[in-house]
DRENVEX-352922 format. One record per residue: x, y, z of N, C-alpha, C in turn; residue in three letters; residue number from 1; chain. Coordinates in nm, 3 decimals. Each point is the difference from the previous one (the first is absolute). Layout:
<nodes>
+---------+---------+---------+---------+---------+---------+---------+---------+---------+--------+-----+--------+
:    n_c1 :    n_c2 :    n_c3 :   ca_c1 :   ca_c2 :   ca_c3 :    c_c1 :    c_c2 :    c_c3 : residu : num : chaine :
+---------+---------+---------+---------+---------+---------+---------+---------+---------+--------+-----+--------+
:       X :       Y :       Z :       X :       Y :       Z :       X :       Y :       Z :    ALA : NUM :      A :
...
+---------+---------+---------+---------+---------+---------+---------+---------+---------+--------+-----+--------+
</nodes>
This chain:
<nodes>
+---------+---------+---------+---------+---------+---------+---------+---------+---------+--------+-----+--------+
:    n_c1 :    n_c2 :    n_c3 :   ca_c1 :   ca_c2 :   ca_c3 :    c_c1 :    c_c2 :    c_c3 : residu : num : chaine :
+---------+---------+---------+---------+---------+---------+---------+---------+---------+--------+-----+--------+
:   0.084 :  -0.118 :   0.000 :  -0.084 :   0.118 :   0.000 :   0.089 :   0.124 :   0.000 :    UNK :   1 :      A :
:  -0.023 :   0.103 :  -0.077 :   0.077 :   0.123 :  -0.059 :  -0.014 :   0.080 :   0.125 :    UNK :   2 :      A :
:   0.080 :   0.090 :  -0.025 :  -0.092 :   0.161 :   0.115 :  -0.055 :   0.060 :  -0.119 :    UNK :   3 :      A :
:  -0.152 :   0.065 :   0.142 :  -0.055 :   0.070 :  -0.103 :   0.065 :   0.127 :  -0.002 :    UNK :   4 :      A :
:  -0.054 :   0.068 :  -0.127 :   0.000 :   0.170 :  -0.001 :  -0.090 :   0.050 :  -0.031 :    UNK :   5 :      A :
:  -0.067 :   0.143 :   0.030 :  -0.056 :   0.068 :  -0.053 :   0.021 :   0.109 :  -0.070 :    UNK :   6 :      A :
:  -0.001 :   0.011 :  -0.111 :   0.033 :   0.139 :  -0.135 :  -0.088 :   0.102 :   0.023 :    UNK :   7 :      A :
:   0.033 :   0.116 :  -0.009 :  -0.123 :   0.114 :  -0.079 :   0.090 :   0.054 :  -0.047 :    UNK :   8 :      A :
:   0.119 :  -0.001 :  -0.101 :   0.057 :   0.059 :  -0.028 :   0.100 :  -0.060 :  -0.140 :    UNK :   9 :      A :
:   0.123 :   0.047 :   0.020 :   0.071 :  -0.037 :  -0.111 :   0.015 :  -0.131 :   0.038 :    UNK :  10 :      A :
:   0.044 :  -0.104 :   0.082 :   0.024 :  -0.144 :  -0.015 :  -0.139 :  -0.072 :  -0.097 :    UNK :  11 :      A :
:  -0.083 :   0.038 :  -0.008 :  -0.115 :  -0.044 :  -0.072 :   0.003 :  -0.068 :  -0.128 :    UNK :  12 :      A :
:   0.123 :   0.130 :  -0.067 :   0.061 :  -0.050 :  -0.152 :   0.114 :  -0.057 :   0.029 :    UNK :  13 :      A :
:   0.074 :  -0.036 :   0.081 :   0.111 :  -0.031 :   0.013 :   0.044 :  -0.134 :  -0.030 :    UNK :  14 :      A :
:   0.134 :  -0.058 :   0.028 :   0.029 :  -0.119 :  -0.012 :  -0.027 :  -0.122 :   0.087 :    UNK :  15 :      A :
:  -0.057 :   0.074 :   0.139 :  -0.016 :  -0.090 :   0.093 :  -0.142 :  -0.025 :  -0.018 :    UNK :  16 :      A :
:  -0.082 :   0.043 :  -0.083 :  -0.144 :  -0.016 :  -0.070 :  -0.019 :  -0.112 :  -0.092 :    UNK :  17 :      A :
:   0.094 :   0.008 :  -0.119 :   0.000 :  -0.096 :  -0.156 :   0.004 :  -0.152 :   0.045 :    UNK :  18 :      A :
:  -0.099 :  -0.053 :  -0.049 :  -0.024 :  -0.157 :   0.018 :  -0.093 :  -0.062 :   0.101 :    UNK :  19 :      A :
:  -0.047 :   0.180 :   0.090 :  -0.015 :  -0.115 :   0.120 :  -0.133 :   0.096 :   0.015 :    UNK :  20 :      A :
:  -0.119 :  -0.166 :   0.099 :  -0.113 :   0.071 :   0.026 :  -0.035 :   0.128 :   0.085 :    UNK :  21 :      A :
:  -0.034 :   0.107 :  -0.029 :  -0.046 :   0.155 :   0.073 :  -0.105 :  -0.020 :  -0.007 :    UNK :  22 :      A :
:  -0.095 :   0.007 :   0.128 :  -0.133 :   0.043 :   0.081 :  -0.010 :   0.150 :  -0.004 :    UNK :  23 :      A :
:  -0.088 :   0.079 :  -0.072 :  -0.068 :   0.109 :   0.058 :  -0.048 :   0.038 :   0.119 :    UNK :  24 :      A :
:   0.057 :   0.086 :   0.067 :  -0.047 :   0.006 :   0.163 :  -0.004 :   0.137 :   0.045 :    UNK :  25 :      A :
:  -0.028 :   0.024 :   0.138 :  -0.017 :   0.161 :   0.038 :   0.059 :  -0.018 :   0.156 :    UNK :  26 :      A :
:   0.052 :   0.123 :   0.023 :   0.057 :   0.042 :   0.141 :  -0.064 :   0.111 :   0.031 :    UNK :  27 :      A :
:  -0.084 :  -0.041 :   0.129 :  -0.116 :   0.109 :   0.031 :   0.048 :   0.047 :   0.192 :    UNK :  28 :      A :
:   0.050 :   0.159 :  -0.042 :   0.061 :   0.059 :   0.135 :   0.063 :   0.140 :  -0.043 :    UNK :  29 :      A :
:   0.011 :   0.030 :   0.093 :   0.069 :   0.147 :   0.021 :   0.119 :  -0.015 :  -0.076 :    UNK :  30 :      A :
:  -0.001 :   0.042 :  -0.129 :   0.112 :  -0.039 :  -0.098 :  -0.066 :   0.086 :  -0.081 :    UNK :  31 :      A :
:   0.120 :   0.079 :  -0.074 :  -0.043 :   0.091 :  -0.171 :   0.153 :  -0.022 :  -0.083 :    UNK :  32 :      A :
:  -0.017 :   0.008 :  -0.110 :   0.109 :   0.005 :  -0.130 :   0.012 :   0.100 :  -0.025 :    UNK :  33 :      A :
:   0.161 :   0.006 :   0.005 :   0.023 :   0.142 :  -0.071 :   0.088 :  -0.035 :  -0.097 :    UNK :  34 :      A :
:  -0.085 :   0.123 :  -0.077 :   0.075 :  -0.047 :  -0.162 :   0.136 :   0.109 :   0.004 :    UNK :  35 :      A :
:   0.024 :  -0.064 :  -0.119 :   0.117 :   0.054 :   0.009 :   0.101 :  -0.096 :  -0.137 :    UNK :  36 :      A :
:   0.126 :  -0.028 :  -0.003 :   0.059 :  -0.080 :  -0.144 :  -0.040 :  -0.116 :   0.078 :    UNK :  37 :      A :
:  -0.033 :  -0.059 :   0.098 :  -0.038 :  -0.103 :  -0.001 :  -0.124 :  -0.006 :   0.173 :    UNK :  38 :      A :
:  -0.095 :  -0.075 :   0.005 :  -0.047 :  -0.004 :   0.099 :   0.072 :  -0.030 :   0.175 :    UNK :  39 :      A :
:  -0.097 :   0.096 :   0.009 :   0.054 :  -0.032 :   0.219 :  -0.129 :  -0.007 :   0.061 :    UNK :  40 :      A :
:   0.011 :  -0.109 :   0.073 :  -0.075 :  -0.046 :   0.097 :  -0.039 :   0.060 :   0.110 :    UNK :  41 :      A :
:   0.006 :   0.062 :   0.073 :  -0.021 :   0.090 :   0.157 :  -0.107 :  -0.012 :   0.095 :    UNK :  42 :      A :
:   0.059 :  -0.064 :   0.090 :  -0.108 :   0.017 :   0.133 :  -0.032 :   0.139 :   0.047 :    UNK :  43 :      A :
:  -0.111 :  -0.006 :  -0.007 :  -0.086 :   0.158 :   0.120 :  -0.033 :  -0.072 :   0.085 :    UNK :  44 :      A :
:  -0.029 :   0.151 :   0.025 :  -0.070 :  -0.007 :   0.156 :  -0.121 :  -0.045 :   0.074 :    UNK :  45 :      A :
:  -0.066 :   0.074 :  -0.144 :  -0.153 :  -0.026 :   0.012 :  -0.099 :  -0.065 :  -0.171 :    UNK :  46 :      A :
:  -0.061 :   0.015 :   0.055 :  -0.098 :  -0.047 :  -0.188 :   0.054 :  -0.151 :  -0.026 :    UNK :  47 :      A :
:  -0.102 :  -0.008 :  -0.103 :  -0.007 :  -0.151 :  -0.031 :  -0.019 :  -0.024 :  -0.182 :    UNK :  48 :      A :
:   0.068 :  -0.044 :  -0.067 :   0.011 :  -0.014 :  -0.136 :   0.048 :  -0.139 :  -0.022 :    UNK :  49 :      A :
:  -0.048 :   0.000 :  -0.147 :  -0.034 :  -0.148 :  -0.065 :   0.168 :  -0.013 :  -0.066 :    UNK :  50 :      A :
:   0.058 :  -0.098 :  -0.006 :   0.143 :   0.054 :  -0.101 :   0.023 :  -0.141 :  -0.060 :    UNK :  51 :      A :
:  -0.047 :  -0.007 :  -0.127 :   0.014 :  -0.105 :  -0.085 :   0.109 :  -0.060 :  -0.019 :    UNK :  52 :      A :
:   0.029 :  -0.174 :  -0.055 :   0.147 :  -0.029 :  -0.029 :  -0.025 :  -0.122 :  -0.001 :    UNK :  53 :      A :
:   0.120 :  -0.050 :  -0.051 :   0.028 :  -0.172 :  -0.027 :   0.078 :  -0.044 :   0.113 :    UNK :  54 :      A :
:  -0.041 :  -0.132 :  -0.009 :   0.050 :  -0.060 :   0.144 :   0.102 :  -0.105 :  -0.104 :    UNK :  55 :      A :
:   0.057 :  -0.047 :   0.012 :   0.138 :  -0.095 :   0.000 :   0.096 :  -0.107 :   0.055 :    UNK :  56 :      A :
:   0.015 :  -0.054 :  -0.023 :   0.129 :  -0.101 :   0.024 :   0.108 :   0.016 :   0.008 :    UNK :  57 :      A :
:   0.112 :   0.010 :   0.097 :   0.117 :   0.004 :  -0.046 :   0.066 :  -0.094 :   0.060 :    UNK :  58 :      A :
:   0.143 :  -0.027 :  -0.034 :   0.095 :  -0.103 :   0.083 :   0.094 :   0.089 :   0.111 :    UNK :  59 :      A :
:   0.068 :  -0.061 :   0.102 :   0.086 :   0.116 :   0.053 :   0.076 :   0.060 :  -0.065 :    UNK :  60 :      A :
:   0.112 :  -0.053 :  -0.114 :   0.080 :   0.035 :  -0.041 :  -0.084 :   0.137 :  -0.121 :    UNK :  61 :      A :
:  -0.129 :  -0.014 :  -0.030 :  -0.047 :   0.120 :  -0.082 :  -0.025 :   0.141 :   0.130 :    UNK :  62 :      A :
:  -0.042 :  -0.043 :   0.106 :  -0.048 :   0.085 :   0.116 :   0.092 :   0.035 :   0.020 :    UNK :  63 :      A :
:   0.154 :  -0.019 :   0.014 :   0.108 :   0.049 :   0.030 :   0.087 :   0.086 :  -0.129 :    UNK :  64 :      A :
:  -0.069 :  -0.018 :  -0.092 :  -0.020 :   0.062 :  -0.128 :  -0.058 :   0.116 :   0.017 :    UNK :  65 :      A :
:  -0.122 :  -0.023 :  -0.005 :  -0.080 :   0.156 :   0.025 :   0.027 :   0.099 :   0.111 :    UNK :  66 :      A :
:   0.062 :  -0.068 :   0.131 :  -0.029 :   0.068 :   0.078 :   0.128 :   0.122 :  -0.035 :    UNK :  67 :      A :
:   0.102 :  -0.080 :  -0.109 :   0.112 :   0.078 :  -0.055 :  -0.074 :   0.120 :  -0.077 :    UNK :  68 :      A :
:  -0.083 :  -0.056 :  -0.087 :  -0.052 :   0.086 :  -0.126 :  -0.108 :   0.083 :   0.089 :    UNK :  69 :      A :
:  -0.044 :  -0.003 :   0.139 :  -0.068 :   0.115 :   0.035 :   0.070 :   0.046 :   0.115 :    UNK :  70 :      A :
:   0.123 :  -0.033 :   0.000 :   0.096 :   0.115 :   0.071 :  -0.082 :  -0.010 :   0.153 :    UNK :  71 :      A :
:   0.044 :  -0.127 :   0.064 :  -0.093 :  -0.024 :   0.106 :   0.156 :  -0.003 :   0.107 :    UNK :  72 :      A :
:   0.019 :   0.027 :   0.155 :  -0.114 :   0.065 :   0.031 :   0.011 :   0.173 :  -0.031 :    UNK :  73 :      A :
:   0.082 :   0.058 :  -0.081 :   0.041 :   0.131 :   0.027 :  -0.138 :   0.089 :  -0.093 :    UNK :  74 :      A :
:  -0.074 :  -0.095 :  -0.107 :  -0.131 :   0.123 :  -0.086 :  -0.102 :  -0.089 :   0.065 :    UNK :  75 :      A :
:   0.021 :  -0.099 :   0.027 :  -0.120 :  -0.072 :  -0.004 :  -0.047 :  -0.127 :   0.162 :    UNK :  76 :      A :
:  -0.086 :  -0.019 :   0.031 :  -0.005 :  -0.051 :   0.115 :  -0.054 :  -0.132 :  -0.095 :    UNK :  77 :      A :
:   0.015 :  -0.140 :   0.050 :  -0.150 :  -0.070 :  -0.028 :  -0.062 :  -0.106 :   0.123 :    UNK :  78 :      A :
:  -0.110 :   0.000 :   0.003 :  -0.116 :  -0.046 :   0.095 :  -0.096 :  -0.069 :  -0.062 :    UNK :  79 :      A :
:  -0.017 :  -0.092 :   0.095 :  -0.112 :  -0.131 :   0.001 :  -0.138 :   0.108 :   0.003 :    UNK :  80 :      A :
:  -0.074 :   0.001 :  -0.097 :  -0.168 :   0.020 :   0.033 :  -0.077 :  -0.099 :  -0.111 :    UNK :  81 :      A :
:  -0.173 :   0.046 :   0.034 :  -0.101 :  -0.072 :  -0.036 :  -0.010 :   0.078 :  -0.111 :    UNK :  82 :      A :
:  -0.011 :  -0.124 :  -0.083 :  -0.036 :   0.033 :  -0.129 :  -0.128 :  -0.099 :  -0.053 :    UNK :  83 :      A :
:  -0.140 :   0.070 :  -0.041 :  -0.091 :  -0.081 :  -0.055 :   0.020 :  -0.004 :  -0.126 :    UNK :  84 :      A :
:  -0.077 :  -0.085 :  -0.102 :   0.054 :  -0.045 :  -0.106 :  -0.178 :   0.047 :  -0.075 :    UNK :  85 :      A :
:  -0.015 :  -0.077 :  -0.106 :  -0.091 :   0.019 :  -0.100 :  -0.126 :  -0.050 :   0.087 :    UNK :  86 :      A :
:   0.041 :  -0.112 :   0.017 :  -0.075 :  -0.134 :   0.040 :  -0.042 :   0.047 :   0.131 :    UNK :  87 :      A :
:   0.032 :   0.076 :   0.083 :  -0.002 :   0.042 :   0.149 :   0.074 :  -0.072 :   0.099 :    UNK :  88 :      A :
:   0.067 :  -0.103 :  -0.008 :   0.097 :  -0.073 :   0.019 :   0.113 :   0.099 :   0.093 :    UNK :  89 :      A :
:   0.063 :  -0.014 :   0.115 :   0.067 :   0.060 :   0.044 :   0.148 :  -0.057 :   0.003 :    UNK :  90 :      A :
:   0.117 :   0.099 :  -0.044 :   0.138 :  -0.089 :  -0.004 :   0.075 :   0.126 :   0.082 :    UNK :  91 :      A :
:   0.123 :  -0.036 :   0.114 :   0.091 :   0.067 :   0.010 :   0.094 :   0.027 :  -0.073 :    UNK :  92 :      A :
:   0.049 :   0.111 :  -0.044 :   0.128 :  -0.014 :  -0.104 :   0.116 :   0.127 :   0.061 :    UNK :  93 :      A :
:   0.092 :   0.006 :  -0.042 :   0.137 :   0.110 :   0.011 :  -0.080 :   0.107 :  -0.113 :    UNK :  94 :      A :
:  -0.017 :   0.143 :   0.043 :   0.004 :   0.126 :  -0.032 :   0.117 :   0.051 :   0.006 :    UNK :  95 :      A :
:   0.031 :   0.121 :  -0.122 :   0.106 :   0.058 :   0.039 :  -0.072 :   0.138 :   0.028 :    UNK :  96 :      A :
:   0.061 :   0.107 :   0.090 :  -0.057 :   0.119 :   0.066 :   0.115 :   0.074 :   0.030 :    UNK :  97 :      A :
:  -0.052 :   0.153 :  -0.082 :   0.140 :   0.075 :   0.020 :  -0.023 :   0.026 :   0.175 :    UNK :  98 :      A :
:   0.207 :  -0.003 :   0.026 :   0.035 :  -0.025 :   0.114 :  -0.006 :   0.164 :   0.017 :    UNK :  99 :      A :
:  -0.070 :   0.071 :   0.088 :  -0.004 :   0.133 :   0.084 :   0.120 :   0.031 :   0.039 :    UNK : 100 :      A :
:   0.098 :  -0.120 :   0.069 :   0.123 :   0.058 :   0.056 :   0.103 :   0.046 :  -0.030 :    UNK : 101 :      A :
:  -0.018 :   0.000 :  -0.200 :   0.110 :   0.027 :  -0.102 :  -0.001 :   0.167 :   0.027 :    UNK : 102 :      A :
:   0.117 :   0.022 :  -0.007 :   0.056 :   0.136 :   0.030 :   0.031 :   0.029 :   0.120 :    UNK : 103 :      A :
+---------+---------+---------+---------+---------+---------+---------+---------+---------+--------+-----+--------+
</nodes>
């Protein structure tokens, strides 16, 4: 069994995507995207929003991959949350979430 991930962002098209099954799913919490050349994730404080994305498979050796390609922990934090799927089906997966403590 893989680890999961959850995408709303650039890993979506990526290489850790090609070949392999992606679930449509949502992460529902005090979270907004900011755009920008590429998406950021961000916890608030308050409010509650829907934030779409693919859930995933990976092996360690890809997770230790990404966590390179999202510059973890110095841009990026990542965390276990609930992610529902199409089906309503509930899965835990790794989020990545820009890390506040950069700078």
């Amino acid at each position: 069994m893989g680890i999961k991930i959850f995408s709303y962002g650039t890993l979506q098209k990526s290489k850790f995507t090609r070949g392999k099954e992606v679930k449509p799913g949502t992460l529902t919490g005090a979270y907004e995207i900011m755009s920008g050349d590429f998406p950021l994730l961000q916890e608030m404080h308050k409010g509650t929003n829907v934030i779409n994305g693919l859930l995933f498979e990976v092996s360690q050796d890809e997770i230790d991959e990404i966590d390179d390609y999202e510059n973890m922990p110095h841009f990026f934090k990542r965390q276990e949350k609930q992610i529902v799927l199409e089906d309503g089906k509930k899965e835990t997966a790794w989020v990545y979430l820009l890390n506040e403590q950069i700078g």
